[in-house]
N, C-alpha and C positions, 0 to 999 in steps of 0.2 A: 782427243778432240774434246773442247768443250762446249756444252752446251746451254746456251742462255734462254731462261722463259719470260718474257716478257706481260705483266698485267694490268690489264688496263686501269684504272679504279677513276670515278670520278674527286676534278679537286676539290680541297676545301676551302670554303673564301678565307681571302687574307684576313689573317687573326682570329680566324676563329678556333673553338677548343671543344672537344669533347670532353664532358663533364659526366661521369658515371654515379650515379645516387652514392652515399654515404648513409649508413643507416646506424651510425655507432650514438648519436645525439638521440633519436629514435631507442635506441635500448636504454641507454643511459636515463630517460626520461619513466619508462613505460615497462621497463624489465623487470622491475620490484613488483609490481602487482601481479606478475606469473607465479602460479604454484605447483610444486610437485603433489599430484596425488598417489597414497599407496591402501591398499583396501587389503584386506586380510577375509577370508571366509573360510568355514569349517564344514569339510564333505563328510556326512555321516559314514562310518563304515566302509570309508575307499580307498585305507591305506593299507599294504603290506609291507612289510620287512625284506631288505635283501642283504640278509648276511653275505652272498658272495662278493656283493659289492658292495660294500658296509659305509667306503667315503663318497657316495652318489645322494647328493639332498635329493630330496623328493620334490622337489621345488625345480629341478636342473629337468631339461627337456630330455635328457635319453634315459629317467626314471623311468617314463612311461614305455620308451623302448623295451627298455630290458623288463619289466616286471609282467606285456604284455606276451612276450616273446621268448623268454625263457621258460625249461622247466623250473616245478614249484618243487622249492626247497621241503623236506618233510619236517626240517626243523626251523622253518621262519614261522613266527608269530601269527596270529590269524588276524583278520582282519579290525581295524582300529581308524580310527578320526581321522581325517588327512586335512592340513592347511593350506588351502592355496593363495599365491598371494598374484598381484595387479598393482600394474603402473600406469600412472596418465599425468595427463596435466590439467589446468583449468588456471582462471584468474579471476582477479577481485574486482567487484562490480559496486560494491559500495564499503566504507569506511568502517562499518561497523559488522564486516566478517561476512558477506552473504556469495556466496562464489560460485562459478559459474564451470560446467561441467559437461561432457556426454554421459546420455545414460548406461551406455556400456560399460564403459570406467567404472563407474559404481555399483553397477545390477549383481543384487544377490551377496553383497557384500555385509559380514557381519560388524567390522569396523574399519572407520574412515580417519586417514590421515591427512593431515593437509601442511607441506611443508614448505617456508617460505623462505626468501632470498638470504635473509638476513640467520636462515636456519632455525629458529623459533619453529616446533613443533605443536600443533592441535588436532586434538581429535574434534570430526566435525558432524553433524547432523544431517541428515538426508531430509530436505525441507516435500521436495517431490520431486518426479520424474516423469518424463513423456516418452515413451519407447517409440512412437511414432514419428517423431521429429527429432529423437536421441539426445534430445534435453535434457540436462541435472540441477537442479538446486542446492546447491549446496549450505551451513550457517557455521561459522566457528564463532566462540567467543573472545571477541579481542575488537581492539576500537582502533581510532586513528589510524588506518592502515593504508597504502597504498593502493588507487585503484586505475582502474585501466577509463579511458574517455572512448566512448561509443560514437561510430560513424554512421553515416548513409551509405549502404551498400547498390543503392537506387543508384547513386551519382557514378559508382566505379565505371572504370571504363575497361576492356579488354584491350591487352596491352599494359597496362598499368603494372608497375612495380607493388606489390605485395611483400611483407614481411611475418614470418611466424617464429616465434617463440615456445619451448616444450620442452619435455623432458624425454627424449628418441631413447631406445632402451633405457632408459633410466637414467643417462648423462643429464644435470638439470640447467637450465635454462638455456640450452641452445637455441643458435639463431641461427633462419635459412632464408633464404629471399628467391624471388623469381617474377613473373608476374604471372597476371590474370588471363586464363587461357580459354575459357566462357564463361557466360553468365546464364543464368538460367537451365542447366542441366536439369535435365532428367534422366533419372536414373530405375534401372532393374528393381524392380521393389518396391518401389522409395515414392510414394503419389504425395507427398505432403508438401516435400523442400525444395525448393528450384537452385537446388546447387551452384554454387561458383567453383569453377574449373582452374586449377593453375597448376603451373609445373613446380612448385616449391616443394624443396625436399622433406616428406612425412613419412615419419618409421614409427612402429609400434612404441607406443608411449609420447608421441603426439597430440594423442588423440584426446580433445576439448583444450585443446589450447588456442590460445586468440592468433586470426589473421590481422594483420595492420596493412592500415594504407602507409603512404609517405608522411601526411600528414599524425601519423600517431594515434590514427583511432583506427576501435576494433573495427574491423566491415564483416568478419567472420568467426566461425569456430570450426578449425581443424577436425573431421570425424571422419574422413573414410580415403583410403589409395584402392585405384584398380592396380595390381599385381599379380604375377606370376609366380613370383618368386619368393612371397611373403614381406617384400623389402620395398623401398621406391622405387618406382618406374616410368618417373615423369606426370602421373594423373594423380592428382589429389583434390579432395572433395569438403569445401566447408559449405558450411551451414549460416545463412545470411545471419545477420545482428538482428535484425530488425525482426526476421520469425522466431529467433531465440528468447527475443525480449517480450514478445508479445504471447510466449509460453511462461514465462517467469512472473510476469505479470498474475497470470491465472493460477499459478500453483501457490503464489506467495498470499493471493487474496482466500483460494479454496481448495486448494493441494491438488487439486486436479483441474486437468483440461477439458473445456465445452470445447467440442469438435460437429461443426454440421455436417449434413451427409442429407440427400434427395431420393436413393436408393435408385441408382442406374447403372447399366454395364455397359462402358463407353469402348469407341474403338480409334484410332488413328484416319481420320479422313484422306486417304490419295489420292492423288491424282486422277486414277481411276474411277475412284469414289465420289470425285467432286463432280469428274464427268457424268456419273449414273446418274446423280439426283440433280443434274443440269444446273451445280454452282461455279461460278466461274474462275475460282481459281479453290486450291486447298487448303483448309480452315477448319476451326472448329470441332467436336465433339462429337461422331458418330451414336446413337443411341441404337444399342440391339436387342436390349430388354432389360425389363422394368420390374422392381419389386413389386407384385401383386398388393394394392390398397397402399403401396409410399406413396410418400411426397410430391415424388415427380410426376403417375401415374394419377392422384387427386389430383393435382394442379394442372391437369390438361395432356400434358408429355406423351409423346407418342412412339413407339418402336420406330427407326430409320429417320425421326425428327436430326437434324443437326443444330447442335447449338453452338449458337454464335455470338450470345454474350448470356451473363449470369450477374443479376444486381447491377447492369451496367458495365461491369468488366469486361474487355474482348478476351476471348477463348480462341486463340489463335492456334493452337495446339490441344491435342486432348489431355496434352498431361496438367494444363493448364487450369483446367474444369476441378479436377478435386482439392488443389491447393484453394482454388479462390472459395468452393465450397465450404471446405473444411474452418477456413478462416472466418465464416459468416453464423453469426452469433443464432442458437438455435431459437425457434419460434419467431425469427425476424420472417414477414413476408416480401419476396424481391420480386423482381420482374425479369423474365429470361425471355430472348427472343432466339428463337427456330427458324430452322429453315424446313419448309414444308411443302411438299407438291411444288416446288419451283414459286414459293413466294415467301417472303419474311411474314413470321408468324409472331404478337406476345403472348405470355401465360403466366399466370403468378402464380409461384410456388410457395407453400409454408417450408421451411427450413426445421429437419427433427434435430435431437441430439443424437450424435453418436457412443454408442453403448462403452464400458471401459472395457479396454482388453485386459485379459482373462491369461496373462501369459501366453507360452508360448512364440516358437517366432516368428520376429516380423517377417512379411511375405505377400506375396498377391493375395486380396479378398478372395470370399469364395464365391464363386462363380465369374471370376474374371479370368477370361480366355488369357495365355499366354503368349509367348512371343511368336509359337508358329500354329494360333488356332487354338479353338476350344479342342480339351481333350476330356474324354468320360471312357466309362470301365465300357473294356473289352472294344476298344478303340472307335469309340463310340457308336459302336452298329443296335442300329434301333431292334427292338425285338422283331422276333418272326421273321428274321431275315433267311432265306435258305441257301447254300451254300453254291456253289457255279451256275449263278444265275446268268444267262444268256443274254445280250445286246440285247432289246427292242426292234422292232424294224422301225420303227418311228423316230428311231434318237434323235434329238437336235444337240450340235455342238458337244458331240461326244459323250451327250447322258441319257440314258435311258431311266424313267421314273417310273412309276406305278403308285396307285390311290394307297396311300395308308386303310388297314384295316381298322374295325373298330376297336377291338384288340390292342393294336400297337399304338391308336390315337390314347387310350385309355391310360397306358403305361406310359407313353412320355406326355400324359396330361398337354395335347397340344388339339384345337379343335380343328386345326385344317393343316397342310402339306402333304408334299408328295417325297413318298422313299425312291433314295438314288439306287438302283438295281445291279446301274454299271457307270463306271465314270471312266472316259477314255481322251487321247489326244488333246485337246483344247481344254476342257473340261478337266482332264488330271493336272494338265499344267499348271491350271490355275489353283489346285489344291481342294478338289475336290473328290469327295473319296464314296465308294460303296458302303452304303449305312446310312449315310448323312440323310437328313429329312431337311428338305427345299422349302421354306415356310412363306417365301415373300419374294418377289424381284422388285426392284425398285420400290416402289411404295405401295402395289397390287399383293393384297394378299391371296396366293396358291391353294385352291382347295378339293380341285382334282387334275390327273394329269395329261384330261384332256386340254385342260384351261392352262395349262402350262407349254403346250404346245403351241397351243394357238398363242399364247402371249408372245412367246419366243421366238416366233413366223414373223412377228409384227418389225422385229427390230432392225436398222438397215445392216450394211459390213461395214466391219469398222469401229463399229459405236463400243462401250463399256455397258457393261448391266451389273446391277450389283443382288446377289442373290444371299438372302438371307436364310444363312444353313444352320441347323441345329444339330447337334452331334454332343451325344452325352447328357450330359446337364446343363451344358453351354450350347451360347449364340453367337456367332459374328458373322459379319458381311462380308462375303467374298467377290470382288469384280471377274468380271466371265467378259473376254471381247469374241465379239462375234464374229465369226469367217463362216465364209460359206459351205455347207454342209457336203458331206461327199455323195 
């Protein structure tokens, strides 16, 4: 018996044709200005010898297998210089050799090669570098060269056909294409760059080479895949033109980058959140503490302020607040507006510079809470806490608190809240933990736990409250919805 599947599809008008992009005029045009980069660096004292496996480079990834994992030969050599070597890509941004790079590609590299289409090798100069933005400067000597035309990354549109160009394991000039899968990312780590998101295929040794639009210009630079697998996986991360350019700019005039900063530890405002402080929908920049005598703090700034623009820029997102900071030239005075006690507030802030990092890697600042809460040693239990501490009969909404001593006020340098004794039901669900010190609900600051009772009687069911916990060394605002107590 046969069986027929019938599908429906809509038709197409008469004569019409699907036309699928062609991106070979596109390379042809714009493929000579990609370069292979390859870096050589010398680890002092990190090589050993494996006579048993005598044709394994040291360069080949199951070196490090075996030389970790085997017993040590009594007769291999002792320890000696190791070369490690790196592959990337990057391209030529003006005629007269200045190329353009991530700082990974090149970090810590004692010599730089820079290999182009035509095969013509140079060694190139490390003009500067931004680890925070993953930015390279690169300079070879050579003129008349090919170079890449810079886009508007502003104009892309999601959906959009994108194409990249690199050297994926070290195969040189391949080309991948896909399109634009977001704009504006934020990423684990990463407060500086509002990523573009696309599915174009990136493997190690991509990385700093140019994204293109249709049109032939760069909109991007290739610098990061989420993977499992070490390989592609569909999510690949450039770096807009326009913030790369406006880092090249800085290193080319003074080798380094002015980076603002206000000195604040911001949070993601929810839903929840937006509800406590009675804003009507979710926005902007939660503040849950302040660098003692910064910027933000002289300029007015207040714990649980939310900010809702910076110089004029909206702050629609919190991850939004440190790029636009970061971009604002130090000692500029701007004007930021708050939201505060349920009404729009201005303040003008001086703008400091941010200090150069010091190595080390890139990662969350310090004292910025993580993805699930601030966390401090011994799981952030405030001192003098005694161990099987008992419910309160007084608990509301699952917590029992008690007056900080003067004692444990002293050591977490805090002049008021109340320690959590017990945090159960409502109260735990919402990630609230025994230790924690209650410093604030809503915009009311907590400074015994009779007054935290009484505040908490106040609220109807139903509502969100947002309590501001201290735990560790860290702060952030946690919403608590209130049911009624048992």
């Amino acid at each position: 018996m046969l069986l027929a599947l019938t599908f429906l599809l809509p038709a197409a008008p008469a004569g019409a044709q699907v036309v699928l992009p062609d991106f070979a005029d596109l390379v042809d045009r714009q493929g000579g200005a990609v370069v292979n980069i390859s870096t050589t660096q010398t680890v002092r004292g990190g090589g050993r010898g494996l006579p048993q496996f005598p044709n394994i480079p040291e360069d080949d990834p199951f070196f490090e297998f075996f030389r970790r994992f085997l017993p040590p030969n009594p007769g291999a050599p002792g320890p000696r210089d190791l070369e490690t070597r790196s592959l990337g890509s990057g391209f030529i941004i003006s005629a007269d050799g200045f190329i353009l790079t991530n700082a990974h590609v090149v970090e810590g590299a004692d010599d730089i090669t820079v290999r182009l289409t035509d095969k013509r090798d140079f060694k190139a100069k490390l003009i500067g570098s931004d680890r925070r933005t993953d930015i390279a400067l690169l300079k070879i000597e050579a003129t008349g060269l090919p170079r890449v035309n810079l886009g508007d990354p502003n104009r892309l549109r999601v959906g959009e056909w994108v194409v990249a160009i690199g050297s994926p394991f070290g195969f040189d000039n391949s080309v991948t294409a896909g399109i634009v899968s977001a704009k504006g990312r934020a990423l684990p780590q990463e407060n500086f760059v509002p990523f573009i998101q696309t599915d174009v295929a990136i493997n190690p040794g991509n990385s700093g080479g140019p994204l293109f639009n249709l049109r032939g210009e760069v909109i991007g630079i290739n610098s990061q895949i989420y993977s499992r697998t070490g390989g592609f996986m569909g999510l690949s991360f450039a770096i807009p033109i326009d913030v790369a350019m406006d880092i090249v700019s800085q290193l080319r005039s003074t080798g380094r980058v002015a980076r603002g900063r206000i000195g604040v530890v911001i949070q993601e405002v929810t839903k929840e959140l937006a509800e406590s402080f009675g804003l009507k929908k979710p926005m902007g920049a939660l503040v849950n503490s302040l660098e003692k005598g910064g910027p933000a703090q002289t300029g007015g700034i207040e714990p649980s302020d939310i900010i809702l623009r910076f110089d004029g820029k909206a702050v629609n997102a919190s991850g939004d607040l440190p790029r636009i900071v970061a971009a604002t030239r130090p000692g500029s005075r701007v004007p930021v507006e708050v939201w505060r006690k349920g009404q729009t507030r201005e303040v003008t802030v001086v703008v400091a510079d941010t200090p150069d990092e010091k190595g080390g890697p890139r990662g969350p600042q310090r004292g910025q809470p993580g993805p699930q809460g601030p966390q401090g040693p011994q799981q952030g239990q405030a001192p003098g806490v005694a161990p099987n501490v008992s419910p309160r009969p007084n608990a509301r909404q699952g917590l029992s608190v008690t007056d900080l001593t003067q004692e444990q006020r002293a050591q977490l340098r805090l002049p008021s809240g109340v320690l959590v004794e017990e945090a159960q039901g409502n109260a735990a669900r919402a990630g609230i933990r025994r230790g924690d010190v209650i410093v604030a609900i809503n915009n009311v600051e907590i400074k015994t736990a009779e007054q935290f009772g009484a505040l908490m009687g106040q609220f109807e069911r139903g509502r969100n409250v947002a309590l501001l916990v201290r735990r560790g060394e860290n702060s952030i605002y946690i919403p608590l919805r209130i049911e009624a107590n048992n």
